[in-house]
N, CA, C and O atoms as a CHARMM CRD file, in Angstrom:
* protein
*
  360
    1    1 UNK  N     20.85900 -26.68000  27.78400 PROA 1      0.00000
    2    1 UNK  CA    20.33800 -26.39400  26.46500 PROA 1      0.00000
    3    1 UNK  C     20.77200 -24.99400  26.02400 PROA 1      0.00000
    4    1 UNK  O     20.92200 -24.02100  26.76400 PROA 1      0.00000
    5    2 UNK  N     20.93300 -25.04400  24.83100 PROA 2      0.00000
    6    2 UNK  CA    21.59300 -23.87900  24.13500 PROA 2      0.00000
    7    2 UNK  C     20.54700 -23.47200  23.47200 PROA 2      0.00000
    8    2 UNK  O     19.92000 -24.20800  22.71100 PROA 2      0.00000
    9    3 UNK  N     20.08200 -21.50800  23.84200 PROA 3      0.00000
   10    3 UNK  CA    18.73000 -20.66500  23.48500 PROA 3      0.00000
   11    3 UNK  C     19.71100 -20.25800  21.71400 PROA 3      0.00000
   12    3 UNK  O     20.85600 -19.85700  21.50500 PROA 3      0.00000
   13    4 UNK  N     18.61500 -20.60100  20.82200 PROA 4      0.00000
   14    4 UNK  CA    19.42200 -20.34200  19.63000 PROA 4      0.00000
   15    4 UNK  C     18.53700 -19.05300  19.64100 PROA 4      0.00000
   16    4 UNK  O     17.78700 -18.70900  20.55500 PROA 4      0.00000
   17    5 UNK  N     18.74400 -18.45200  18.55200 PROA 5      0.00000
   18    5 UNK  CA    18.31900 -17.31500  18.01200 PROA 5      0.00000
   19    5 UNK  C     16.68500 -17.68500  17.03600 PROA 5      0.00000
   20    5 UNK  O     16.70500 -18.37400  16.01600 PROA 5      0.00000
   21    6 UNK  N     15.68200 -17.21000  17.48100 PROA 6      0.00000
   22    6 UNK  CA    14.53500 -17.44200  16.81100 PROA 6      0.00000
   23    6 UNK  C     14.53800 -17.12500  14.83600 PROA 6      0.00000
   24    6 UNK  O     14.20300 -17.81900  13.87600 PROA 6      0.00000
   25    7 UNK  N     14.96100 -16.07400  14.95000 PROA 7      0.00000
   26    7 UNK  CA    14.78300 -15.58900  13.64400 PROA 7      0.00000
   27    7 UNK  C     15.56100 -16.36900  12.69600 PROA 7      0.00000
   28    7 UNK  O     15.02800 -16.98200  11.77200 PROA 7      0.00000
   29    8 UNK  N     16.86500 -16.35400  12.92000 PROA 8      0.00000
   30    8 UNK  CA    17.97300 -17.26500  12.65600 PROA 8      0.00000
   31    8 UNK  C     17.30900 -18.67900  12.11200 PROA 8      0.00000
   32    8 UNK  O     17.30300 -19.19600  10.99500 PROA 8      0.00000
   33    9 UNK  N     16.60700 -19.18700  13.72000 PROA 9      0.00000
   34    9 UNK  CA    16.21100 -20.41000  13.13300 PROA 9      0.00000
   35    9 UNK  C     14.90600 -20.46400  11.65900 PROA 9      0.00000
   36    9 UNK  O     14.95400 -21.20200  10.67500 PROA 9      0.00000
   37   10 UNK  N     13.81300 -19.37800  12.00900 PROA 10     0.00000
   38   10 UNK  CA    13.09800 -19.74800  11.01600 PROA 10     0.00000
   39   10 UNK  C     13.89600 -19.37300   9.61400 PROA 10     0.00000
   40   10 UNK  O     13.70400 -20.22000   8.74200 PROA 10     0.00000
   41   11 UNK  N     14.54800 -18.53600   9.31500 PROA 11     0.00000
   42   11 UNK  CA    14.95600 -18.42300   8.63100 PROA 11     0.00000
   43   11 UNK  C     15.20600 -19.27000   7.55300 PROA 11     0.00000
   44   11 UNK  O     15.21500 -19.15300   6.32800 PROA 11     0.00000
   45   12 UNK  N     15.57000 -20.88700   9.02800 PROA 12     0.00000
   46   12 UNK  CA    16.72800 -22.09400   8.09700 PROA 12     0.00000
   47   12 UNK  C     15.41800 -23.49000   7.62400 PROA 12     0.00000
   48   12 UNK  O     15.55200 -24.56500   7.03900 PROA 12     0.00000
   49   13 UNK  N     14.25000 -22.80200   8.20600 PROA 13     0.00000
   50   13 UNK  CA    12.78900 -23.62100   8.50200 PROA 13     0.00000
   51   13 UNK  C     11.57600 -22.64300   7.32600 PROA 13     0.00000
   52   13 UNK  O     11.14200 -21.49700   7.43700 PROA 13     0.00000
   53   14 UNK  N     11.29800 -23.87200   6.08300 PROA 14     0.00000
   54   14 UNK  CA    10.23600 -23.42900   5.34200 PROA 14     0.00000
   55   14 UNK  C      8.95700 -22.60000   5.82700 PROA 14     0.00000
   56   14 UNK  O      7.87000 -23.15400   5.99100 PROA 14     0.00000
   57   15 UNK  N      9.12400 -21.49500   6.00400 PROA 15     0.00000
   58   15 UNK  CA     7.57000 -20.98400   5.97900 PROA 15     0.00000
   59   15 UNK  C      7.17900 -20.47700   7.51500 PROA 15     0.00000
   60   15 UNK  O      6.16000 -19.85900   7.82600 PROA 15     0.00000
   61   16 UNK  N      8.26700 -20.90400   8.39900 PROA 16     0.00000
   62   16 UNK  CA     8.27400 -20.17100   9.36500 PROA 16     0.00000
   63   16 UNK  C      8.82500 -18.90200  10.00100 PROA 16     0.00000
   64   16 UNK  O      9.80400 -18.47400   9.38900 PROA 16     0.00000
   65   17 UNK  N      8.52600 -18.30300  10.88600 PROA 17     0.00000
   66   17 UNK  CA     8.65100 -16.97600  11.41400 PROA 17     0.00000
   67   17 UNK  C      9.39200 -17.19900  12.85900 PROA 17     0.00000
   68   17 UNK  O      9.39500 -18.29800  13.41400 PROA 17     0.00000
   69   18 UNK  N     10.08500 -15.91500  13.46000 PROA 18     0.00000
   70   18 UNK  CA    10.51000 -16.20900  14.29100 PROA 18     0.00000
   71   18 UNK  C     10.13300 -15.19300  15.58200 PROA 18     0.00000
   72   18 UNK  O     10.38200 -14.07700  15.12700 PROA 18     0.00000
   73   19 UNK  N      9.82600 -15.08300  16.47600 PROA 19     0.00000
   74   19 UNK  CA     9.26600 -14.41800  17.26900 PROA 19     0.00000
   75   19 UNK  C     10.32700 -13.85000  18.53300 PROA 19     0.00000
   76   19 UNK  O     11.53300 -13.98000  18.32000 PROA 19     0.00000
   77   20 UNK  N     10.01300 -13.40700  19.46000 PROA 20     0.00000
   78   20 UNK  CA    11.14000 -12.65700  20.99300 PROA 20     0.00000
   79   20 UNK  C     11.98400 -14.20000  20.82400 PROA 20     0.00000
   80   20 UNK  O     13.14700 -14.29400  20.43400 PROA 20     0.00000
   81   21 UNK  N     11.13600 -15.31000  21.20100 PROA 21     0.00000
   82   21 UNK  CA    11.43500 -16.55200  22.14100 PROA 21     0.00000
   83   21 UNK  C     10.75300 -17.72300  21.67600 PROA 21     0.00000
   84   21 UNK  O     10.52600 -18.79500  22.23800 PROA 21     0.00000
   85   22 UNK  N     10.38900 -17.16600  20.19000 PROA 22     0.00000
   86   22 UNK  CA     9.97100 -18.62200  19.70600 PROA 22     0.00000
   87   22 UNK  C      9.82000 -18.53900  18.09300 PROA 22     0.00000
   88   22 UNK  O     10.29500 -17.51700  17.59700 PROA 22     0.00000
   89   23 UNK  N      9.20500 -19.50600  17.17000 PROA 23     0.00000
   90   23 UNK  CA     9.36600 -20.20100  16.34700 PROA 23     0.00000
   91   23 UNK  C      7.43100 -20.22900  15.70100 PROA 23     0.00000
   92   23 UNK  O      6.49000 -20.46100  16.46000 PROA 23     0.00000
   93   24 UNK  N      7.34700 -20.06300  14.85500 PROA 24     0.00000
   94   24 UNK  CA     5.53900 -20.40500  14.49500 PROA 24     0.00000
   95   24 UNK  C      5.37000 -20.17000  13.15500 PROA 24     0.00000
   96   24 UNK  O      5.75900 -19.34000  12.33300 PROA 24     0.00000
   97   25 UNK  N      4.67600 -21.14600  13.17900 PROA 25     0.00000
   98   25 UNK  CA     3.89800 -21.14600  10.98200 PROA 25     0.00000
   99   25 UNK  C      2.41300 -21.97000  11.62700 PROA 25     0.00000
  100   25 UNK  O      1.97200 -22.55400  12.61700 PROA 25     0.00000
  101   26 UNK  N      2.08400 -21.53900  10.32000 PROA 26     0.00000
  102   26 UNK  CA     0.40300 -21.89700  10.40500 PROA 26     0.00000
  103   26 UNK  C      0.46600 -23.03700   9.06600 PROA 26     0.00000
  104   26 UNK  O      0.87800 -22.84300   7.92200 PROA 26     0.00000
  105   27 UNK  N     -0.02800 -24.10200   9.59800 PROA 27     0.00000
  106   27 UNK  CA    -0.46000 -24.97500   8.64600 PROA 27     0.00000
  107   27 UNK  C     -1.73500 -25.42200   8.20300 PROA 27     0.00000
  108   27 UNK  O     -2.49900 -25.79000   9.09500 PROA 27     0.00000
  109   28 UNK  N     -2.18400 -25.48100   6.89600 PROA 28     0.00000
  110   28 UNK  CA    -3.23900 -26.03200   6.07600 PROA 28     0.00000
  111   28 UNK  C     -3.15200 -26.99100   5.23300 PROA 28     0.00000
  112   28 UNK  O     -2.25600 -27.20300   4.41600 PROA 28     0.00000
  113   29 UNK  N     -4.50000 -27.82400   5.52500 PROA 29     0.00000
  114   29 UNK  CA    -4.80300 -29.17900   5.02800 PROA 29     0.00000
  115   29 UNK  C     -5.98200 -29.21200   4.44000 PROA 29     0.00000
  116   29 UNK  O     -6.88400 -28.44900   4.78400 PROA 29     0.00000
  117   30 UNK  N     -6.12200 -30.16400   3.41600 PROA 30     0.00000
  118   30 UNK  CA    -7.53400 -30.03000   3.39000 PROA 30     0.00000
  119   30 UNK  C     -8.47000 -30.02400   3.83000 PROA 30     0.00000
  120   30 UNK  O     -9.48600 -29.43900   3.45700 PROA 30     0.00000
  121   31 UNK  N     -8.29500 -30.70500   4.74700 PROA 31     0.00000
  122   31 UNK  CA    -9.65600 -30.61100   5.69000 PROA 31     0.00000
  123   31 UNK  C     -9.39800 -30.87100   6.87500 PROA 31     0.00000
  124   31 UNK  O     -8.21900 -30.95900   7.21700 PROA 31     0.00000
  125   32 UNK  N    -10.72800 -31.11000   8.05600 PROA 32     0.00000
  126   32 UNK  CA   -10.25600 -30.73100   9.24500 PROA 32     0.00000
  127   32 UNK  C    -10.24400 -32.73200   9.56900 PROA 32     0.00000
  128   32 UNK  O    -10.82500 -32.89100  10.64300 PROA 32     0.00000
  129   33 UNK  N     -9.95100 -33.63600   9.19700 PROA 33     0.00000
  130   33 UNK  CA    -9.88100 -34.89200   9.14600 PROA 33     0.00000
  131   33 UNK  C     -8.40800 -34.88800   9.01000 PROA 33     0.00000
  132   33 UNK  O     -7.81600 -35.66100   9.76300 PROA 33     0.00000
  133   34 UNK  N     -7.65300 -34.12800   8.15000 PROA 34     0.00000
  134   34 UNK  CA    -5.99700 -34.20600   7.58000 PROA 34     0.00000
  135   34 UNK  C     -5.51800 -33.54600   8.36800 PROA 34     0.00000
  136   34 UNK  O     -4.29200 -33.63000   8.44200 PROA 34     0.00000
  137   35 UNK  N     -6.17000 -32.66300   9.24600 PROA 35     0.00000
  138   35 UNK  CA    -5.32200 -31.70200  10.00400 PROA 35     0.00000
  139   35 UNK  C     -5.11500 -32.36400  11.22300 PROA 35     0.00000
  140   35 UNK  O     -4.00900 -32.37900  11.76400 PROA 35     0.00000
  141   36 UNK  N     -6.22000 -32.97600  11.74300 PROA 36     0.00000
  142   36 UNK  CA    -6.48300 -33.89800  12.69600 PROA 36     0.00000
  143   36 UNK  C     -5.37000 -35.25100  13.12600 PROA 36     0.00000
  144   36 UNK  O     -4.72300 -35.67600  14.08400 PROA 36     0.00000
  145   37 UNK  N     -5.72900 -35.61200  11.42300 PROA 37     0.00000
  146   37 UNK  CA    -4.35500 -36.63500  11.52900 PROA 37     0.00000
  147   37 UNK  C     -3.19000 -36.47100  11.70900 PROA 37     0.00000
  148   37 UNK  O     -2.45800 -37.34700  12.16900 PROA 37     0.00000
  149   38 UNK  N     -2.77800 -35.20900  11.34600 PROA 38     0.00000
  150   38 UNK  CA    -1.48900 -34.65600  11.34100 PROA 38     0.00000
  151   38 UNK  C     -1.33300 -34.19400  12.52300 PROA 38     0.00000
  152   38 UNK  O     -0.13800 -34.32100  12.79000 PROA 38     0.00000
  153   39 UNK  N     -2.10100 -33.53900  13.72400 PROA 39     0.00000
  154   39 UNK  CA    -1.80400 -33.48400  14.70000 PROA 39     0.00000
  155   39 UNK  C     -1.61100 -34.37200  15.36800 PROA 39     0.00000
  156   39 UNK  O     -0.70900 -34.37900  16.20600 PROA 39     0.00000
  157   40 UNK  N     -2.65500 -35.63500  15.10100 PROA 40     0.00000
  158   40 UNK  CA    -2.00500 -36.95500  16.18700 PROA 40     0.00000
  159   40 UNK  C     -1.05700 -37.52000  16.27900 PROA 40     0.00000
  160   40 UNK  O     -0.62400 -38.08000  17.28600 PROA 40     0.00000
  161   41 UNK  N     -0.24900 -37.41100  14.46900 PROA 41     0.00000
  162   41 UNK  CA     1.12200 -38.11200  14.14800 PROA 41     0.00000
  163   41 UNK  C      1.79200 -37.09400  15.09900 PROA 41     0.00000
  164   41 UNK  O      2.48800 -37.56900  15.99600 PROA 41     0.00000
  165   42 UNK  N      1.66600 -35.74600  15.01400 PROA 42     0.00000
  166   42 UNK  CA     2.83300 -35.06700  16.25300 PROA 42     0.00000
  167   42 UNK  C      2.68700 -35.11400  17.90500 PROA 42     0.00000
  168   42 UNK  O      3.40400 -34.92000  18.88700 PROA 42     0.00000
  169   43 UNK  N      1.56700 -35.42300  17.66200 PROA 43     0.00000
  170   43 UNK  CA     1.21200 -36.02600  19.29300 PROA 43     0.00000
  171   43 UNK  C      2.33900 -37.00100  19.59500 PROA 43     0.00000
  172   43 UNK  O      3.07900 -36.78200  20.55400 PROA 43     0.00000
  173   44 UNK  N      2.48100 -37.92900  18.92200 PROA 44     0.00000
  174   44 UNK  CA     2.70500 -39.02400  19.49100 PROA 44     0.00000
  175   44 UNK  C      4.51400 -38.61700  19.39700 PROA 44     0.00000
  176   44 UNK  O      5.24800 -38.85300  20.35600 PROA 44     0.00000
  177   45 UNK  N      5.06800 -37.95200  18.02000 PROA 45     0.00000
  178   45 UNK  CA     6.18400 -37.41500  17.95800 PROA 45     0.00000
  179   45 UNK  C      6.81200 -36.42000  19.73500 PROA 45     0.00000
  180   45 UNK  O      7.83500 -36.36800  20.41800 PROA 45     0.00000
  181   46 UNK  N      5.82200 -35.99600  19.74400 PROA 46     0.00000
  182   46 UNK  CA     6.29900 -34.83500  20.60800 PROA 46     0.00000
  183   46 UNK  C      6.19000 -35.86400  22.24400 PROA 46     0.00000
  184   46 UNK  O      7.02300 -35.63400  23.12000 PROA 46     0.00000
  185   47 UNK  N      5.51600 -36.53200  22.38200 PROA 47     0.00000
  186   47 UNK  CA     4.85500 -37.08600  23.48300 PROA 47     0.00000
  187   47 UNK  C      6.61000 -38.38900  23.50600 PROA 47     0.00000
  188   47 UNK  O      6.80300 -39.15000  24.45500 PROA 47     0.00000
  189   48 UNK  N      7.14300 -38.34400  22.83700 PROA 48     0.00000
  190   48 UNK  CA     8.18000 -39.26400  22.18700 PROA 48     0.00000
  191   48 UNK  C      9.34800 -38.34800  23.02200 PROA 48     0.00000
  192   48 UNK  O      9.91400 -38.69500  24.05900 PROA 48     0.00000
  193   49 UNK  N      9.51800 -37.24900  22.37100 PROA 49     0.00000
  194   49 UNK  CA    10.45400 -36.11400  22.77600 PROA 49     0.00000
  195   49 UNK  C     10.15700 -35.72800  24.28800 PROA 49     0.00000
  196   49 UNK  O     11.14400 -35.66600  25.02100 PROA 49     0.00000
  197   50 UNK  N      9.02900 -35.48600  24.78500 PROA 50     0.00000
  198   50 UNK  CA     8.94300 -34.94300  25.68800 PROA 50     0.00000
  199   50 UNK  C      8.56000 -33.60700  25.35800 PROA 50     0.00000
  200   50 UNK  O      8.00800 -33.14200  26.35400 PROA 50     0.00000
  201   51 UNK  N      8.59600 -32.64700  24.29900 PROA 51     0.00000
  202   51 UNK  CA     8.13600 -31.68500  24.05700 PROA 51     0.00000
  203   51 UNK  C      7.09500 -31.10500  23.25600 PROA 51     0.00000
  204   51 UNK  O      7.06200 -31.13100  22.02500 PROA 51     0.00000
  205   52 UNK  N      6.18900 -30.54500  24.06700 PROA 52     0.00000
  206   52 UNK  CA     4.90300 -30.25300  23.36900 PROA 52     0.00000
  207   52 UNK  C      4.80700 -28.81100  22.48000 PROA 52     0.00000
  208   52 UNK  O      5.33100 -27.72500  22.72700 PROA 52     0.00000
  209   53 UNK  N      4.20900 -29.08800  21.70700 PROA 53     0.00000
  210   53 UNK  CA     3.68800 -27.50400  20.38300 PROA 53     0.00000
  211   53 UNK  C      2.39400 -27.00000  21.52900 PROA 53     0.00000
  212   53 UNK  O      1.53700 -27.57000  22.20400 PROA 53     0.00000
  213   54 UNK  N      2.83000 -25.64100  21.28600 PROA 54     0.00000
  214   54 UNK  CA     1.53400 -25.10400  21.98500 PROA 54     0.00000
  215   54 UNK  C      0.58600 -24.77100  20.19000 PROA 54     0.00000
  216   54 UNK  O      1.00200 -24.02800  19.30100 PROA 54     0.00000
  217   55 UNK  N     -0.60000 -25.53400  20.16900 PROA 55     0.00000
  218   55 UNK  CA    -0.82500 -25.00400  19.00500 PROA 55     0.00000
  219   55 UNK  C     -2.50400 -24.52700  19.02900 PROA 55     0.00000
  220   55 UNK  O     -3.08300 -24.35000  20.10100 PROA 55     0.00000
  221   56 UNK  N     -3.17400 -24.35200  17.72100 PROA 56     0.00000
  222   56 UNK  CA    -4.60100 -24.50500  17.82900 PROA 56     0.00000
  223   56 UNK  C     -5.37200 -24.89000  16.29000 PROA 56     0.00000
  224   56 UNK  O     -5.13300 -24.67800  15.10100 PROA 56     0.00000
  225   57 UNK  N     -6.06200 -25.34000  16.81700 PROA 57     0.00000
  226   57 UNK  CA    -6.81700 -26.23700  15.27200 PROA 57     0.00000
  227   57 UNK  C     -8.59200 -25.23600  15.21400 PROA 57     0.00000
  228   57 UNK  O     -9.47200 -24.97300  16.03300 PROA 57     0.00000
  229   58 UNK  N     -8.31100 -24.93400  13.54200 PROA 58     0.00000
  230   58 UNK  CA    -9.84900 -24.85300  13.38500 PROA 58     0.00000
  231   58 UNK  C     -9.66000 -25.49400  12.11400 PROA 58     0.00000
  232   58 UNK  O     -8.66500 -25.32700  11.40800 PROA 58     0.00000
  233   59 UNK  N    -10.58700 -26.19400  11.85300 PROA 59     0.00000
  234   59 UNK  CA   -10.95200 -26.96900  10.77800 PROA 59     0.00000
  235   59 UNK  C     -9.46900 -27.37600   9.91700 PROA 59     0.00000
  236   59 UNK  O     -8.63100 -28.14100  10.39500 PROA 59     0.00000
  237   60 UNK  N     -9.37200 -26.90800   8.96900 PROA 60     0.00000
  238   60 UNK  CA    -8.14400 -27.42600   8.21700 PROA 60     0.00000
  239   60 UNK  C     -6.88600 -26.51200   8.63000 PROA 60     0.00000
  240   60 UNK  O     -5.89900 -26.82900   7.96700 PROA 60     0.00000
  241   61 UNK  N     -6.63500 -25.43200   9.56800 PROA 61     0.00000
  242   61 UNK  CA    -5.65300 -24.90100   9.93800 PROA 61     0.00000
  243   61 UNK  C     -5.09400 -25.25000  11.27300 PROA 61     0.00000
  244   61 UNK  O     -5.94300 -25.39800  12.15200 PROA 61     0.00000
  245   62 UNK  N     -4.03000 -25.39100  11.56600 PROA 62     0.00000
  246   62 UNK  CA    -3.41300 -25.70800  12.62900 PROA 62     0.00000
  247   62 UNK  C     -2.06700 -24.39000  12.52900 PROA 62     0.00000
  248   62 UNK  O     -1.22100 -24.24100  11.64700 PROA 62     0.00000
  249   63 UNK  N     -2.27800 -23.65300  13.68100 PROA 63     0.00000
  250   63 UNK  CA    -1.62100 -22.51800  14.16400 PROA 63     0.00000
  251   63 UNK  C     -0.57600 -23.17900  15.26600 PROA 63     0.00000
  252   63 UNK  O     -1.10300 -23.75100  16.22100 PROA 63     0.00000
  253   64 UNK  N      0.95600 -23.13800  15.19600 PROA 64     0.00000
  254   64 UNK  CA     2.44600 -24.10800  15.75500 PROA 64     0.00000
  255   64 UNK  C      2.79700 -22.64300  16.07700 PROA 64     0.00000
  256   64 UNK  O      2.69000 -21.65800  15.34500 PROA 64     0.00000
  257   65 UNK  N      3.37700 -22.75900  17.72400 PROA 65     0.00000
  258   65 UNK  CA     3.98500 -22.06100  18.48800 PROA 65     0.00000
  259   65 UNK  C      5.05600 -22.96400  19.28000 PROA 65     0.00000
  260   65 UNK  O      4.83500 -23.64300  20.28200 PROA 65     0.00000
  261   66 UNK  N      6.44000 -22.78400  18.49100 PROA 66     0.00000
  262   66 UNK  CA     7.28000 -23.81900  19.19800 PROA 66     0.00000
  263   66 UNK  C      8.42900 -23.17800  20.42900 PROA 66     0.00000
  264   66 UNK  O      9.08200 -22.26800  19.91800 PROA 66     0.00000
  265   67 UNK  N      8.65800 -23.32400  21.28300 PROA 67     0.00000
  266   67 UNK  CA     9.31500 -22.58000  22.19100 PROA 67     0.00000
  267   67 UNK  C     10.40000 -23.90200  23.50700 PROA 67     0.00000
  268   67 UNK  O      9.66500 -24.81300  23.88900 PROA 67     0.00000
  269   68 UNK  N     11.37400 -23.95700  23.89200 PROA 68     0.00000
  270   68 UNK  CA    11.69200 -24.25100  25.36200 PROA 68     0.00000
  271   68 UNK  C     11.17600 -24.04600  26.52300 PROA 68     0.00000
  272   68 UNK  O     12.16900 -24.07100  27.25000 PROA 68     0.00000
  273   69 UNK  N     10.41600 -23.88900  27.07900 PROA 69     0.00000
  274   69 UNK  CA    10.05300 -22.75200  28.62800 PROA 69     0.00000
  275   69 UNK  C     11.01900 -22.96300  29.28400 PROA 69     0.00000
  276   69 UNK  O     11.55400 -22.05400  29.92000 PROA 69     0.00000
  277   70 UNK  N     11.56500 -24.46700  29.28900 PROA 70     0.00000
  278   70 UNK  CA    12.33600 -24.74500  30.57000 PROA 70     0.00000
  279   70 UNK  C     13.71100 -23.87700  30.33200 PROA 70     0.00000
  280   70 UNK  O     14.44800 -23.52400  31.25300 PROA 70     0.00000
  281   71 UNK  N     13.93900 -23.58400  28.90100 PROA 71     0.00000
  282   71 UNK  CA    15.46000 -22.84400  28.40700 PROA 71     0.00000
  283   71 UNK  C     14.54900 -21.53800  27.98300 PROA 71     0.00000
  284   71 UNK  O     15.38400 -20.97900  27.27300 PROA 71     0.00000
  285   72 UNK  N     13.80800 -20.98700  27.95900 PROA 72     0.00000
  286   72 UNK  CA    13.52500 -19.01600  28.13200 PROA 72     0.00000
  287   72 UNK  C     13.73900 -19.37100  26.76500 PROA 72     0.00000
  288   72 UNK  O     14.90400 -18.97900  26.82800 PROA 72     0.00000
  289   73 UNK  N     13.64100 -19.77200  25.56900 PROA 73     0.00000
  290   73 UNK  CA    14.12400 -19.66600  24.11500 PROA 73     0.00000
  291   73 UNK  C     13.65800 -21.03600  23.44100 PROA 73     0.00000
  292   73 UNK  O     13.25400 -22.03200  24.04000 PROA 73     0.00000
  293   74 UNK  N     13.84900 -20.81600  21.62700 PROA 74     0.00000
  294   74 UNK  CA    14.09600 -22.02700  20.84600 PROA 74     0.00000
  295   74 UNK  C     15.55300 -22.80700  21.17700 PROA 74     0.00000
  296   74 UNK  O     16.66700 -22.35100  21.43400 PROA 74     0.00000
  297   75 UNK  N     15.20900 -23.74700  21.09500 PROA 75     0.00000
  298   75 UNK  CA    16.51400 -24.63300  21.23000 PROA 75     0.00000
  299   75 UNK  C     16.39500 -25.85100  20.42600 PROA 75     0.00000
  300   75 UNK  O     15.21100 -26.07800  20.17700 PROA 75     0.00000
  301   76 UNK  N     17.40500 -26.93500  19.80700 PROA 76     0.00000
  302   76 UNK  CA    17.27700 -27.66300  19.13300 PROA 76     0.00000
  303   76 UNK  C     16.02700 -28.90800  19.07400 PROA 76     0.00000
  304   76 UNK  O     15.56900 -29.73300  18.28300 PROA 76     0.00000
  305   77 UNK  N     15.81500 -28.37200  20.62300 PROA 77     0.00000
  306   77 UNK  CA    14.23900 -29.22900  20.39800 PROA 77     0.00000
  307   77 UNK  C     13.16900 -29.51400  19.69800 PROA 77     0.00000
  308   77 UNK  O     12.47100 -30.44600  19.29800 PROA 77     0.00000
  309   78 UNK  N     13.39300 -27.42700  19.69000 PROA 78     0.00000
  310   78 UNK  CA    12.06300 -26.77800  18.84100 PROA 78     0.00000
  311   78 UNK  C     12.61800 -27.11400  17.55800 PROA 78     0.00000
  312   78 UNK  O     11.68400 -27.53700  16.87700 PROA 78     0.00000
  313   79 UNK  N     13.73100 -27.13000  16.87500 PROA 79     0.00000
  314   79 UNK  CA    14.01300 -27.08500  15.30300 PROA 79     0.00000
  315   79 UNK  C     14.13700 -29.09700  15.01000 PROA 79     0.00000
  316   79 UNK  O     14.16500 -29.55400  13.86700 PROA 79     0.00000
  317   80 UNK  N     14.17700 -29.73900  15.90400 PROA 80     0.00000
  318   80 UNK  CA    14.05100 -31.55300  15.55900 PROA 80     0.00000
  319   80 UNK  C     12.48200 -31.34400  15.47800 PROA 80     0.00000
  320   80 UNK  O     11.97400 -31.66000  14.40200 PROA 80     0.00000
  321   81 UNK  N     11.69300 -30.88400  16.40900 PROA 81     0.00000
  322   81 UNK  CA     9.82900 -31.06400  16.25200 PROA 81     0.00000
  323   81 UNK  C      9.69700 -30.07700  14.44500 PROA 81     0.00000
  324   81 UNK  O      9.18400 -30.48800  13.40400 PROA 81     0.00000
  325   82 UNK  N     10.08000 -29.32700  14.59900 PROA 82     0.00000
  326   82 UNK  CA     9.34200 -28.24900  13.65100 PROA 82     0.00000
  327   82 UNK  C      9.43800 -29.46500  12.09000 PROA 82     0.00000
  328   82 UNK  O      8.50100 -29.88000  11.40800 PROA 82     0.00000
  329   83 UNK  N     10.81900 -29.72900  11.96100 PROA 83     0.00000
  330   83 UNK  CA    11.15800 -30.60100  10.67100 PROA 83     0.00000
  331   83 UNK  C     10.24400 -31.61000  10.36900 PROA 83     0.00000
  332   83 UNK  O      9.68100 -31.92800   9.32100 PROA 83     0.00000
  333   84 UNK  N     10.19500 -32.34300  12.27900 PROA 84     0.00000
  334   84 UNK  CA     9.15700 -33.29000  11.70700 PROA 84     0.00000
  335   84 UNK  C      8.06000 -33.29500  11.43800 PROA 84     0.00000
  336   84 UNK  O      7.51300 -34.15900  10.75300 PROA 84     0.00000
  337   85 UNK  N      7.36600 -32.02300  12.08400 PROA 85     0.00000
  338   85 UNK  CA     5.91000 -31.16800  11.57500 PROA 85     0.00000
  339   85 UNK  C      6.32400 -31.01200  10.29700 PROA 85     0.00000
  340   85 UNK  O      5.27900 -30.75600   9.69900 PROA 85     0.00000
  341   86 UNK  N      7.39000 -31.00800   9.34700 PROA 86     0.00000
  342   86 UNK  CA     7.34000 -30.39300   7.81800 PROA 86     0.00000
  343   86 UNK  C      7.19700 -31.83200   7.37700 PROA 86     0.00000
  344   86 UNK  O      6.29100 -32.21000   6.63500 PROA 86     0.00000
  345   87 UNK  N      7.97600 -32.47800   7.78900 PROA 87     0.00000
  346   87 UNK  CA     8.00400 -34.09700   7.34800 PROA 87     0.00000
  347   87 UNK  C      6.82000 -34.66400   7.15300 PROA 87     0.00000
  348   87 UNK  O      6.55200 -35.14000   6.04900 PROA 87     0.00000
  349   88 UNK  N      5.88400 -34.70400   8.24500 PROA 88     0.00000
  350   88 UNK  CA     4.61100 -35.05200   8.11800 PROA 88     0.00000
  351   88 UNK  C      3.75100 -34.42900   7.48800 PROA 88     0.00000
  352   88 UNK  O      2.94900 -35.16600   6.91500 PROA 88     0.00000
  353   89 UNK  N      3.59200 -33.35100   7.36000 PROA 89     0.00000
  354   89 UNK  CA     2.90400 -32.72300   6.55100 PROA 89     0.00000
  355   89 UNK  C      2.76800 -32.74100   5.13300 PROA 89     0.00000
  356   89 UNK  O      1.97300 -32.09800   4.44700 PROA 89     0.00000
  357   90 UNK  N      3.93700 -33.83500   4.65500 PROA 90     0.00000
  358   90 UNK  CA     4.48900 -33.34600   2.86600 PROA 90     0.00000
  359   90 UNK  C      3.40600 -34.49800   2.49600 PROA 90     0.00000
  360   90 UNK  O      3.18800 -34.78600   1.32000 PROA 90     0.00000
């Protein structure tokens, strides 16, 4: 796996930021029922991939920390999950 450049990537990703070794935006929904749902649709996305969001939910916000561990960096993993976190979300 190829460690891309964090910043780089959010850059090319709506609304996200890019960190040392990773990738993160905070998302809001209306409520904590939509946020809910939207996490399960990436459950099952990521659980698909093999790669999990380290994230955290309070009520209608969901806080996305996307990273490789196994590659020390973002890698195209993190930028196929992040899209489809935008995808689902619209």
């Amino acid at each position: 796996m190829t460690v891309l450049n964090p910043k780089d990537v959010a850059d090319q990703l709506d609304g996200w930021t890019g960190g040392d070794d990773f990738i993160t935006k905070v998302f809001r929904f209306e409520d904590f029922a939509q946020a809910f749902g939207w996490m399960t649709r990436i459950a099952i996305i990521a659980d698909k991939m093999d790669h999990h969001p380290e994230w955290f939910n309070v009520y209608n916000r969901v806080d996305v920390t996307l990273t490789t561990h196994d590659a020390g960096g973002v890698t195209d993993k993190d930028v196929t999950l992040a899209k489809a976190m935008e995808q689902a979300a619209k």
